[in-house]
SERO-839454 format. One line per 2 residues: number of its first residue (from 1); their letters; for each residue z, y, x of N, C-alpha, C, O. Coordinates in steps of 0.05 Angstrom, whole numbers, plus 5000, padded with zeros to 4 digits. Atoms other than C-alpha are relative to their C-alpha. Layout:
NUM = a = Z:Y:X:Z:Y:X:Z:Y:X:Z:Y:X ~ ...
//
This chain:
1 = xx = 4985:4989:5023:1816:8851:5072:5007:5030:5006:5016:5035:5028 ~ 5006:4966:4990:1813:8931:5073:5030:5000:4994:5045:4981:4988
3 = xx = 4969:4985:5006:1878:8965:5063:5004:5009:4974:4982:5011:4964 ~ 5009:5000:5027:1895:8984:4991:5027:5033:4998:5050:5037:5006
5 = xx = 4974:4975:5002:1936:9051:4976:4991:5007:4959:4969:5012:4948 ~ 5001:4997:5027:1958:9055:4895:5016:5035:5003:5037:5042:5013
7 = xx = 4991:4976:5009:1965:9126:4877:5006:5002:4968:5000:4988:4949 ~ 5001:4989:5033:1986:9165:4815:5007:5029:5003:5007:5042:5024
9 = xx = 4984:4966:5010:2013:9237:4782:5022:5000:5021:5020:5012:5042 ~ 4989:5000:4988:2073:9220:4806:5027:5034:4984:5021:5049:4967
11 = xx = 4984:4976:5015:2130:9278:4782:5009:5032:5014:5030:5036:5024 ~ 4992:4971:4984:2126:9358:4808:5026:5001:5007:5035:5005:5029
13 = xx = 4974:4985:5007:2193:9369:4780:5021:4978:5018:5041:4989:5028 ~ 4978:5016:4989:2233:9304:4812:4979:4988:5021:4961:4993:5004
15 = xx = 5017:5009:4998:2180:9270:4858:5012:4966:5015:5001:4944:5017 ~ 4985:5024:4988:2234:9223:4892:4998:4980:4987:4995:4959:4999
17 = xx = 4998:5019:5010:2235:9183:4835:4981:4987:4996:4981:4962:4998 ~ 5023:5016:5004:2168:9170:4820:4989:4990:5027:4973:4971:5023
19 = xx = 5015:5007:4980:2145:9156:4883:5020:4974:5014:5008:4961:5030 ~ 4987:5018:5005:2206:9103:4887:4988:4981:4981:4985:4958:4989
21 = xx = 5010:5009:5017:2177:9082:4826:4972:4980:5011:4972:4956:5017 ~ 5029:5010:4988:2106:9065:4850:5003:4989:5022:4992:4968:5023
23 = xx = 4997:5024:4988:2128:9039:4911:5006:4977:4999:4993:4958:5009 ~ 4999:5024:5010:2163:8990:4886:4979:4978:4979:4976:4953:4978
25 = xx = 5024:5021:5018:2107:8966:4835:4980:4991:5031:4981:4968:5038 ~ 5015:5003:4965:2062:8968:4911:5015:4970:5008:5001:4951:5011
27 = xx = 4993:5023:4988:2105:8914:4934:5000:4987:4975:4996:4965:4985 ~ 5009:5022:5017:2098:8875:4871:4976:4991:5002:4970:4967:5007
29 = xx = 5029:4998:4992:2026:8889:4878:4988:4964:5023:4973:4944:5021 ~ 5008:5011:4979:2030:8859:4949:5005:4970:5001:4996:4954:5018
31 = xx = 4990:5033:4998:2064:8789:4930:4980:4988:4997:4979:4968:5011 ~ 5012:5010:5007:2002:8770:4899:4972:5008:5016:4950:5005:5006
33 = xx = 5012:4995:4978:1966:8792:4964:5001:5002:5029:4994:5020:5045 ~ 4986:4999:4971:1996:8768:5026:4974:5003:5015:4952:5000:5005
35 = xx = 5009:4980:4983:1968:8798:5085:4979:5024:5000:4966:5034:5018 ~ 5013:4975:5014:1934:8850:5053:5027:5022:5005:5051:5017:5001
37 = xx = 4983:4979:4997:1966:8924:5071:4997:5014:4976:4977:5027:4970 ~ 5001:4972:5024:1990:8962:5002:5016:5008:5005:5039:4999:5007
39 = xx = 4973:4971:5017:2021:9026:4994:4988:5007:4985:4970:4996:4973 ~ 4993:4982:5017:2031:9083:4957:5002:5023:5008:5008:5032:5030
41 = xx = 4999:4967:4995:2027:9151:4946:5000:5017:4967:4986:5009:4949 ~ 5014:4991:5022:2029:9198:4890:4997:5029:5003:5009:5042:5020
43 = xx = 5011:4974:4997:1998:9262:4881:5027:5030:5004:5024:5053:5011 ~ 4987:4971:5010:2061:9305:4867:5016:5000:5026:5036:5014:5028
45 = xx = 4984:4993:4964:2084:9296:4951:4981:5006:5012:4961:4992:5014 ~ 5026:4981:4996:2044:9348:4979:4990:4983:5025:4965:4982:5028
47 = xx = 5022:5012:4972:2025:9307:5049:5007:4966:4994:5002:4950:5013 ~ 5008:5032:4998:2037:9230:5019:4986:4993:5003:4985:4978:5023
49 = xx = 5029:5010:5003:1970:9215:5001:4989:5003:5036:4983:4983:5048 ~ 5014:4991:4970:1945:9248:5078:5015:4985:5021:5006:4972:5040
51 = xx = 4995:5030:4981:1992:9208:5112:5006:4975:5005:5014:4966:5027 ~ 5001:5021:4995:1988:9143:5090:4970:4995:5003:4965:4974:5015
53 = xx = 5031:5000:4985:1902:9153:5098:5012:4987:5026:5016:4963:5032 ~ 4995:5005:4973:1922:9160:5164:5012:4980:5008:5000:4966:5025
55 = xx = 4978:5031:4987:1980:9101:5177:4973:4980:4988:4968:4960:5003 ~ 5018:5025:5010:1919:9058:5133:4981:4991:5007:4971:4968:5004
57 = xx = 5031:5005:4975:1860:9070:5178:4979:5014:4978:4984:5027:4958 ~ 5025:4995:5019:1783:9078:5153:4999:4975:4983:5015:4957:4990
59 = xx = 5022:5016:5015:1745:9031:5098:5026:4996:4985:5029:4972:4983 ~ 4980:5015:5026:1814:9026:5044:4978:5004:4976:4956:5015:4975
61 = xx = 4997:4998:5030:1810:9016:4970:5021:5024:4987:5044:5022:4994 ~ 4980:4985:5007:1845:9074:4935:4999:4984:4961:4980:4980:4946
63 = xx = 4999:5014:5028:1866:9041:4867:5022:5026:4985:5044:5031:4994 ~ 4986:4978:5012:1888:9104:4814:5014:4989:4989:5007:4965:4989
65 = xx = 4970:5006:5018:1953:9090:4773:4989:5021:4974:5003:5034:4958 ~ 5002:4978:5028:1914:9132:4722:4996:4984:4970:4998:4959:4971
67 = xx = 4999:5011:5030:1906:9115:4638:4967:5009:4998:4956:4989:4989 ~ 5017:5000:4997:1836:9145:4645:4977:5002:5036:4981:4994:5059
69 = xx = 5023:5004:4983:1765:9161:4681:4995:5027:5005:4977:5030:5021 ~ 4999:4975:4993:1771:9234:4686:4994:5026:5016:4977:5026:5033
71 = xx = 5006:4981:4974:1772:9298:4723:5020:4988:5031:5015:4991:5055 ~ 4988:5005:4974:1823:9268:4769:4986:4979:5016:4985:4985:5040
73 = xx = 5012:5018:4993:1786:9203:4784:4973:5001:5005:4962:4980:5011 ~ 5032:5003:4991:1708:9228:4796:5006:5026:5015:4994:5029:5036
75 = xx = 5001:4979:4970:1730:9297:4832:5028:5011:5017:5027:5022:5040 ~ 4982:4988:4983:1802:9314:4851:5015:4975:5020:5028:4977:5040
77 = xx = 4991:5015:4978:1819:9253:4882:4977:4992:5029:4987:4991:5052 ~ 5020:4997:4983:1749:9243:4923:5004:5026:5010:4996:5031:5033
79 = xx = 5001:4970:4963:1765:9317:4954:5030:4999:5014:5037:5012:5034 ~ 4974:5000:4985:1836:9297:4966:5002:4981:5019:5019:4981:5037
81 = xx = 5011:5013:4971:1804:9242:5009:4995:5003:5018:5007:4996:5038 ~ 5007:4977:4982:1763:9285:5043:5014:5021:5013:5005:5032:5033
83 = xx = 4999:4977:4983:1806:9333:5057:5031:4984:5017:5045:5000:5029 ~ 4989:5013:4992:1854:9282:5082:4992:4985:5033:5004:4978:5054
85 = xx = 5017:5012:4974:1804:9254:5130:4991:4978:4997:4986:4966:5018 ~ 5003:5035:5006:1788:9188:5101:4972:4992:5001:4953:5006:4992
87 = xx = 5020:5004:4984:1736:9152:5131:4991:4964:4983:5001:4941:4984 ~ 5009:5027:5016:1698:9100:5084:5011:4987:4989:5007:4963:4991
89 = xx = 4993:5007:5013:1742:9096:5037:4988:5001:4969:4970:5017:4963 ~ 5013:5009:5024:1730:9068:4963:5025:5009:4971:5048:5000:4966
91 = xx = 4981:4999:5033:1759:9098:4889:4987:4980:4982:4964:4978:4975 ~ 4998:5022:5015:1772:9038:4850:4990:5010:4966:4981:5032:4962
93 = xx = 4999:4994:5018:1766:9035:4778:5023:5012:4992:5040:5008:5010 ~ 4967:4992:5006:1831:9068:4746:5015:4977:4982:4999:4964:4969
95 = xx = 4989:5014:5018:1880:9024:4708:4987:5004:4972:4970:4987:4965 ~ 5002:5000:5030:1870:9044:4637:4968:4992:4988:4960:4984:4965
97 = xx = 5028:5012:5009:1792:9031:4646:4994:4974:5004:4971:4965:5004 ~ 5004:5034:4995:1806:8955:4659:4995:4987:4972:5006:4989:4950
99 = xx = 5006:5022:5028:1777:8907:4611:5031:4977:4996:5039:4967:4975 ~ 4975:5021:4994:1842:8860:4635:5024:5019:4984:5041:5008:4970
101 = xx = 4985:4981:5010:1879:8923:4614:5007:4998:4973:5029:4990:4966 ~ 5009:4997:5018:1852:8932:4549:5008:4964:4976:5013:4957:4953
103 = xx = 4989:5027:5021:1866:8858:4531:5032:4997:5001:5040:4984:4981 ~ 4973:4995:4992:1944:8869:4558:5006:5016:4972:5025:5011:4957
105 = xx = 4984:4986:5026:1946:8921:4500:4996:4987:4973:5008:4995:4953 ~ 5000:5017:5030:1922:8868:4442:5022:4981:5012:5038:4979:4993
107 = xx = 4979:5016:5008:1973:8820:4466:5027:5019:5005:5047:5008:4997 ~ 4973:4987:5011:2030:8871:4468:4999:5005:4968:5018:4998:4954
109 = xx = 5006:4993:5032:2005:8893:4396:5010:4977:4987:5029:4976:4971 ~ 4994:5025:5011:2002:8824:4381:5034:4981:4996:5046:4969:4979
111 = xx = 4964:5009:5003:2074:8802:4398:5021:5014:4990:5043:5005:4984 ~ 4979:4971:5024:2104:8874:4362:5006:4990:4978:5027:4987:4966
113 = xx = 5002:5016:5036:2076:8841:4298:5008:4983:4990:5008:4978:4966 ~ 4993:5019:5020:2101:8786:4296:5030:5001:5001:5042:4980:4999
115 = xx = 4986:4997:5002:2164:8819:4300:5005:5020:4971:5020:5017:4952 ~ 5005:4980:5025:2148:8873:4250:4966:5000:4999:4948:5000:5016
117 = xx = 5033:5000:5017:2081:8873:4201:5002:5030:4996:5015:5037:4977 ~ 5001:4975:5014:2066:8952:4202:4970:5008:5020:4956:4995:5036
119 = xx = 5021:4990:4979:2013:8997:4231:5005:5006:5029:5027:5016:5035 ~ 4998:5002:4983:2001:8997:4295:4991:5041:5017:4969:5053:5015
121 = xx = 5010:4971:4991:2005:9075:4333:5000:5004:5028:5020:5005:5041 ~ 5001:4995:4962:1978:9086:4410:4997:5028:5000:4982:5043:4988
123 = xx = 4983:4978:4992:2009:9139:4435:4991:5012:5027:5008:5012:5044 ~ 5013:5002:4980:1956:9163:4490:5009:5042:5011:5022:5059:4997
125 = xx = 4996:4972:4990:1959:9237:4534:4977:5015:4983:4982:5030:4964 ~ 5016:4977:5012:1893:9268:4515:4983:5010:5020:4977:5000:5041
127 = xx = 5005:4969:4975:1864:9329:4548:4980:5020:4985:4958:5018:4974 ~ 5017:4973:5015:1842:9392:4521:4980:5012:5019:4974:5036:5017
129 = xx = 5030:4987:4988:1780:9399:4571:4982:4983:5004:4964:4987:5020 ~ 5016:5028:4997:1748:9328:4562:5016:4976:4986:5039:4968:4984
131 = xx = 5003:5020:5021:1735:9276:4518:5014:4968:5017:5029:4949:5010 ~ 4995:5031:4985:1741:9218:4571:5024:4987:4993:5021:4964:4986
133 = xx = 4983:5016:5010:1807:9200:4553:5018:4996:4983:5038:4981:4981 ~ 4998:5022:5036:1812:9196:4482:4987:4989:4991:4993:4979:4970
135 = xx = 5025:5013:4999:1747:9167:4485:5023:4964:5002:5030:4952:4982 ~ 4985:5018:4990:1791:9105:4524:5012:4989:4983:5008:4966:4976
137 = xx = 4986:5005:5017:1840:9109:4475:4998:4987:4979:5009:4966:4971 ~ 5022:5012:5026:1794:9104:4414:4989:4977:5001:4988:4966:4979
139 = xx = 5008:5021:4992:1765:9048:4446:5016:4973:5010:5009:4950:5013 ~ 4980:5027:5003:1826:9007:4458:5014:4998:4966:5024:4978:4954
141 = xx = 4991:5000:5034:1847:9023:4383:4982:4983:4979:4988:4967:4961 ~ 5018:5028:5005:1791:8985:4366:4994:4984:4997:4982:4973:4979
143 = xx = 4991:5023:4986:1802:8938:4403:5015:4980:4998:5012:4958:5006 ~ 4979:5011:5011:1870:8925:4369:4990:4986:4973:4993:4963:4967
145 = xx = 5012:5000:5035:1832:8935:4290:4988:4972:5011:5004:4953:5007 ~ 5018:5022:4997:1784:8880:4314:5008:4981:4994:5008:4971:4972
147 = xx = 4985:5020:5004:1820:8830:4339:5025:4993:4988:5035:4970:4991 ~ 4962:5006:5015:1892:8833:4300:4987:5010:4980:4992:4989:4969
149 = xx = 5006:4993:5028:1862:8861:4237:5017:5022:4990:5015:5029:4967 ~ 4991:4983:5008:1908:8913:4239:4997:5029:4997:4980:5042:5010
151 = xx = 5009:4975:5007:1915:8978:4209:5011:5017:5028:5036:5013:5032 ~ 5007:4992:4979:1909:9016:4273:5004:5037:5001:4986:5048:4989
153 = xx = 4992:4973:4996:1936:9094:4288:4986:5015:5034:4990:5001:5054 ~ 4999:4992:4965:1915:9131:4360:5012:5041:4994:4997:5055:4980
155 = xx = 4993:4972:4985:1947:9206:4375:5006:5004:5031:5008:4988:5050 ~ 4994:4985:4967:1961:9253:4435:5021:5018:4998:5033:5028:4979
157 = xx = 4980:4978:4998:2003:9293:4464:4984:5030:5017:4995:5052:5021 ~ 5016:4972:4992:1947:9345:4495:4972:4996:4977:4950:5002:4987
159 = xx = 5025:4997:5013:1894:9339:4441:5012:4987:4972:5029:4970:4966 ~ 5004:5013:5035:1883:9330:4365:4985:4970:4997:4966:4963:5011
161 = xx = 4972:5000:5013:1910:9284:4329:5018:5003:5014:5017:4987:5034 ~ 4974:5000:4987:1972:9301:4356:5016:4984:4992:5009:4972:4971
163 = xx = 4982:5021:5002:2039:9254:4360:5010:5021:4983:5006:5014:4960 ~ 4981:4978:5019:2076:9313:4325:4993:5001:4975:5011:4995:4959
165 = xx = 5009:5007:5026:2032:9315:4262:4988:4975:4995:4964:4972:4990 ~ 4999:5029:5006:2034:9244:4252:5000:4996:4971:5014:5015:4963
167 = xx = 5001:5008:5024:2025:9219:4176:5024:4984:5000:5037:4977:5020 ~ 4969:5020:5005:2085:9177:4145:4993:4976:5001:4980:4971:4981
169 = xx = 5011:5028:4988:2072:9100:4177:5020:4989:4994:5015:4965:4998 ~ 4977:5017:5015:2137:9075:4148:5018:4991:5029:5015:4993:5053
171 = xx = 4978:5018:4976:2198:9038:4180:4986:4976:5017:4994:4966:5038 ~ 5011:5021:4976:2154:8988:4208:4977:4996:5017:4966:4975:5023
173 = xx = 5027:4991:4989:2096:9020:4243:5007:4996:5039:5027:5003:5052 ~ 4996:5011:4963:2095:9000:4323:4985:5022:5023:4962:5018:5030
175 = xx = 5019:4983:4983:2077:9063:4373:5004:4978:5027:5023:4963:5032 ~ 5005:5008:4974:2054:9037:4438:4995:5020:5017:4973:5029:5010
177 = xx = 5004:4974:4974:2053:9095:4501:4982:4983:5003:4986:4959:4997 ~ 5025:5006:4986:1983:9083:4531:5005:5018:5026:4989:5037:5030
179 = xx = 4983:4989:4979:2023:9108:4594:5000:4975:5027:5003:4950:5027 ~ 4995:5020:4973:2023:9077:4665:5034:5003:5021:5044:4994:5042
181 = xx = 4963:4998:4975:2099:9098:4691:5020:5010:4978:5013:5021:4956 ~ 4975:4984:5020:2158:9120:4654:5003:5032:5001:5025:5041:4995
183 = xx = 4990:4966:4993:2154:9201:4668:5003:5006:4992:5008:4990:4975 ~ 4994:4980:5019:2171:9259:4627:4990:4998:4984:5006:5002:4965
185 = xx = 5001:5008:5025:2126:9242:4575:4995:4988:4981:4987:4993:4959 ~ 4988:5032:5015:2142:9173:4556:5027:5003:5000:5035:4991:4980
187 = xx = 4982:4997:5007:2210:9191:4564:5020:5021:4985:5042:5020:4974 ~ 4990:4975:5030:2218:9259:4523:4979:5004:4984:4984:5003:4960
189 = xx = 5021:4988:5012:2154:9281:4503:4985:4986:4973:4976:5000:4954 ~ 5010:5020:5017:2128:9226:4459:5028:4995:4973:5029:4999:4949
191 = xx = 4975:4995:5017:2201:9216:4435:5003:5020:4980:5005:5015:4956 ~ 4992:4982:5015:2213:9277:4412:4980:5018:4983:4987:5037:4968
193 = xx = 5025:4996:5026:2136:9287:4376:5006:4989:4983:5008:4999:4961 ~ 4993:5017:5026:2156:9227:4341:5023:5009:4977:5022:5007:4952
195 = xx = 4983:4996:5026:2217:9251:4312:4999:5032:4990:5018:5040:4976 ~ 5018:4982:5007:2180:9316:4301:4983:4998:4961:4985:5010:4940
197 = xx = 5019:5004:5008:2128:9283:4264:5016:4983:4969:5005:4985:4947 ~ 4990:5018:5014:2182:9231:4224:4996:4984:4998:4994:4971:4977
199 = xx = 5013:5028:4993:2161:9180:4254:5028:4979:5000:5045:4985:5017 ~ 4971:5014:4997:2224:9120:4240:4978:4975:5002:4978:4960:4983
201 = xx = 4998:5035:4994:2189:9055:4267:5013:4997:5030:5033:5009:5039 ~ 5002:5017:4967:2188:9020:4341:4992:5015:5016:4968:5021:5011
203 = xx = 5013:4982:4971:2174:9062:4405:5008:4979:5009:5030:4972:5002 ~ 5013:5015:4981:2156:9010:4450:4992:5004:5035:4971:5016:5040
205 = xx = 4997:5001:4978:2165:9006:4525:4965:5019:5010:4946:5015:4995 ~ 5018:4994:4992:2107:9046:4566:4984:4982:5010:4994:4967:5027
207 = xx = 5014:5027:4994:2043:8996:4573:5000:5006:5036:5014:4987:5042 ~ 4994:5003:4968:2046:9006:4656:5027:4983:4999:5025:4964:5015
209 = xx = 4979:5017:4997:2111:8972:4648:5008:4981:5001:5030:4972:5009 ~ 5003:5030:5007:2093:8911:4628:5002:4974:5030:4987:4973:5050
211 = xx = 5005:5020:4977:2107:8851:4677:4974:4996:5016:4970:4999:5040 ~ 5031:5000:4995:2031:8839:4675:4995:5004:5023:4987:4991:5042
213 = xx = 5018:4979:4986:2017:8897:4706:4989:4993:5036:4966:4993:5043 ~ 5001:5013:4979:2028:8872:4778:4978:4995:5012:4965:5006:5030
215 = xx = 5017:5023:4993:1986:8814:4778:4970:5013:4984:4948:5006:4993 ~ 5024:4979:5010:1934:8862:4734:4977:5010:5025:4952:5007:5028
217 = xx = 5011:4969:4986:1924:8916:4788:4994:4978:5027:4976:4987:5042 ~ 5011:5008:4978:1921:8855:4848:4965:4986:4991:4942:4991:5001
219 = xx = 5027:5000:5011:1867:8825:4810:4972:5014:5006:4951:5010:5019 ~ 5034:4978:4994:1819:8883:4803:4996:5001:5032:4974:4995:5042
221 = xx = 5011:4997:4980:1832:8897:4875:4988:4967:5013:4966:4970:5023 ~ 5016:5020:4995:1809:8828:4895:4974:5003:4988:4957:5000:5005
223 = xx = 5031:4995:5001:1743:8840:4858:4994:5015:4994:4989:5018:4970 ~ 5000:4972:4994:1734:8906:4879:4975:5000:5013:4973:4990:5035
225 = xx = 5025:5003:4986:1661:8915:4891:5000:5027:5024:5017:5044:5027 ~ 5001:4980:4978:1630:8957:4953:4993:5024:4992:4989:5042:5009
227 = xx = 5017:4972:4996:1603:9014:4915:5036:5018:4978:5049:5010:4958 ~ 4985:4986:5017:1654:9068:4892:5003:5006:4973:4984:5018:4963
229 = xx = 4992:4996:5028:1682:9073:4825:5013:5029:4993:5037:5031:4998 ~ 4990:4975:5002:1689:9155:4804:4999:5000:4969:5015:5015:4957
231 = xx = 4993:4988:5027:1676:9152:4732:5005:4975:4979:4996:4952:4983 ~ 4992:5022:5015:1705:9114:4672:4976:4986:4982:4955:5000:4977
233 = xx = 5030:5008:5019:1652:9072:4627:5000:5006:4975:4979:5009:4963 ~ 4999:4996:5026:1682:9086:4563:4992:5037:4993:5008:5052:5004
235 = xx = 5016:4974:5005:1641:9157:4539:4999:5002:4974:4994:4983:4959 ~ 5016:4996:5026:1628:9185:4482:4968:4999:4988:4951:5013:5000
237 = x = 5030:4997:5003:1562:9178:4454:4973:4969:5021:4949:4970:5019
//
């Protein structure tokens, strides 16, 4: 059983918290993987990531805490390996590109509705230098239309559509954050597009938050194949 280190963003501005944060999900992680070694690390503690390599040995699993498949996950985390020293280690798939994932956000959808019947709005980051992960987005929105039949919304907060120019979805429209931690912008940023935008339904807990999640992320790493995972599958085109 290799060693497993869950990274993420993690927070510039406070980093104590997030990295509290993620540890503790790590030991949830680990219940559902006794004697298996997980930590944590997240990107915004300038030598975490380099010294738990080191306390973890060669041949880990690095499992991203990311929402996509991105620039962080096919090049800035493979050179922060490298320049770490890491010695046959493996980048996992990221969270938000899990098929297990992806069904987590039709039954959250699914149990909104049958509290409130409105449209459904995912509430994803974006990125204004690549498609990859509103591609994701688009593709779990989908996902929702499909199977729930519902009328289905996706915005961002770094790319068009934006959360801010939102259309009027009524009092009973359901956003879901397509978010893996609670940080700055699941806890202001999204907020305060919405009421920007006039948005008056349901903001809805960040999908990383979900109990699930846990038993999600031990999962994948249990069938975690041998060859590295750098880029996400969902693409445009």
């Amino acid at each position: 059983m290799p060693p497993v280190l869950i990274t993420a963003h993690g927070q510039p501005s406070n980093p104590a918290i997030a990295a509290a944060e993620l540890a503790d999900l790590a030991a949830k992680v680990a219940q559902f993987l006794p004697g298996q070694a997980i930590s944590s690390a997240t990107l915004a503690e300038p030598e975490a990531l380099s010294e738990a390599i080191a306390k973890l040995g060669p041949g880990g699993l690095l499992f991203p805490l990311f929402m996509a498949g991105g620039w962080f996950t096919r090049i800035h985390l493979p050179a922060r390996l490298t320049a770490a020293g890491a010695q046959g280690w493996q980048i996992l798939e990221p969270l938000g590109c899990l098929t297990t994932l992806h069904n987590l956000v039709v039954k959250v959808a699914h149990e909104a509705l049958q509290i409130r019947q409105g449209p459904v709005l995912l509430a994803a980051h974006g990125s204004s230098k690549t498609l990859v992960p509103s591609d994701i987005a688009v593709h779990v929105a989908a996902k929702i239309h499909a199977e729930l039949g519902c009328e289905v919304h996706v915005a961002f907060i770094d790319q068009t559509p934006q959360l801010k120019d939102l259309p009027t979805l009524g009092d009973h429209a359901i956003c879901l954050p397509f978010f893996a931690a609670s940080g700055g912008h699941v806890t202001t940023d999204i907020p305060a597009a919405l009421k920007q935008s006039g948005f008056s339904g349901t903001l809805l807990p960040a999908l990383g938050l979900r109990q699930e999640i846990p038993a999600l992320i031990a999962e994948a790493i249990r069938a975690a194949s041998p060859v590295c995972v750098q880029e996400c599958r969902y693409k445009r085109g």
